[in-house]
C-alpha positions in Angstrom: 118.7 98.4 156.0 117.9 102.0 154.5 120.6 101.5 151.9 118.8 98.5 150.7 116.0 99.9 150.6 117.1 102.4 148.7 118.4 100.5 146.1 115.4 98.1 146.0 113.5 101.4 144.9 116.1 102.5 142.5 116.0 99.1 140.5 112.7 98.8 140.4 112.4 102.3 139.5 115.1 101.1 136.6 113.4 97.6 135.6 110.0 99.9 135.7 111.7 102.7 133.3 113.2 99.7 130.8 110.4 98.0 130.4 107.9 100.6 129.7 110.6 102.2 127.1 110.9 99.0 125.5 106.9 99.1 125.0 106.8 102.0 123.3 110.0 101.1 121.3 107.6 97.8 120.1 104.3 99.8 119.4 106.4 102.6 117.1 108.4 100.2 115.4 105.0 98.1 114.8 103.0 101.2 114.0 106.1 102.3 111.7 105.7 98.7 109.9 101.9 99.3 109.3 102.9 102.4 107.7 105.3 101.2 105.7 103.1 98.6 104.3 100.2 101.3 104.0 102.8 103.6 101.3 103.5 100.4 99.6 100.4 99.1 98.7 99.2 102.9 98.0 102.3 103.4 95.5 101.3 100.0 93.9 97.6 101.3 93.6 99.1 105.0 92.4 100.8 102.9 89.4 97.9 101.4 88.6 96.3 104.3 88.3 98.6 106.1 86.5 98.7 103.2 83.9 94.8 103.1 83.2 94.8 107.1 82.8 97.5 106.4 79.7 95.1 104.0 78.4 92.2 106.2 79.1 94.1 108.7 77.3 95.1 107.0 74.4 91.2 105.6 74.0 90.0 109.0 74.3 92.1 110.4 71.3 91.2 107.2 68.9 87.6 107.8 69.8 88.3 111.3 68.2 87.9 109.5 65.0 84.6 108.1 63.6 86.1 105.0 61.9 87.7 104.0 65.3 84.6 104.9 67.0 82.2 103.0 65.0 84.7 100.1 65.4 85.0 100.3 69.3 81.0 100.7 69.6 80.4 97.7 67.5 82.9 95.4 69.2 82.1 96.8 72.2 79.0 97.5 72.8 77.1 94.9 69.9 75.8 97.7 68.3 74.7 97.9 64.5 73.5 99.1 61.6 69.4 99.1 61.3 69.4 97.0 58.1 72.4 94.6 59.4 72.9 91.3 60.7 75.8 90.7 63.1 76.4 87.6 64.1 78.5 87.2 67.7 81.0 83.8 67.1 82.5 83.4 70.7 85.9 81.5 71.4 86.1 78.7 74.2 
C-alpha cells in the first residue's frame, strides 16, 4: 500500500510537472508569434518611411528652384498671380 502510494504521488507529481511545462511552452511560443508579427508590420512601416523621406528629399531639392517652386505652389496650393485668372478644370 505505501508503494502505491508512492507512486500515485510521483505521477501526479509528473502529470503536474508536464502539464504546467507544456503551458509555458504555449504562452512563449504565442508571445514569440505576437512578436514576430510586431517586427513585421514595424519593418513594413520602416519601408514606408524610408520611401516618403526619398520623396521628401527629392521635393525638397526641386523646391530649391523658383521655377519648380512657383509650379508646385500653383498646382498645389491654387495660388496665383494678383492680375491672373486661373481656372481649376477637374477630371471625373
Amino acid at each position: 500500500m505505501t508503494l502505491r502510494l508512492g507512486r500515485r504521488f510521483w505521477v501526479a507529481a509528473t502529470t503536474a510537472i508536464v502539464v504546467i511545462t507544456g503551458f509555458v511552452v504555449a504562452r512563449n511560443a504565442v508571445h514569440a508569434v505576437r512578436i514576430k508579427r510586431q517586427i513585421a508590420r514595424l519593418e513594413r512601416e520602416r519601408r514606408l518611411y524610408r520611401e516618403r523621406i526619398v520623396g521628401d528629399s527629392i521635393l525638397i531639392e526641386r523646391l530649391r528652384y523658383d521655377d519648380y517652386l512657383e509650379e508646385y505652389a500653383r498646382e498645389r496650393y491654387h495660388m496665383q498671380r494678383r492680375d491672373e485668372e486661373v481656372y481649376l478644370i477637374e477630371e471625373e
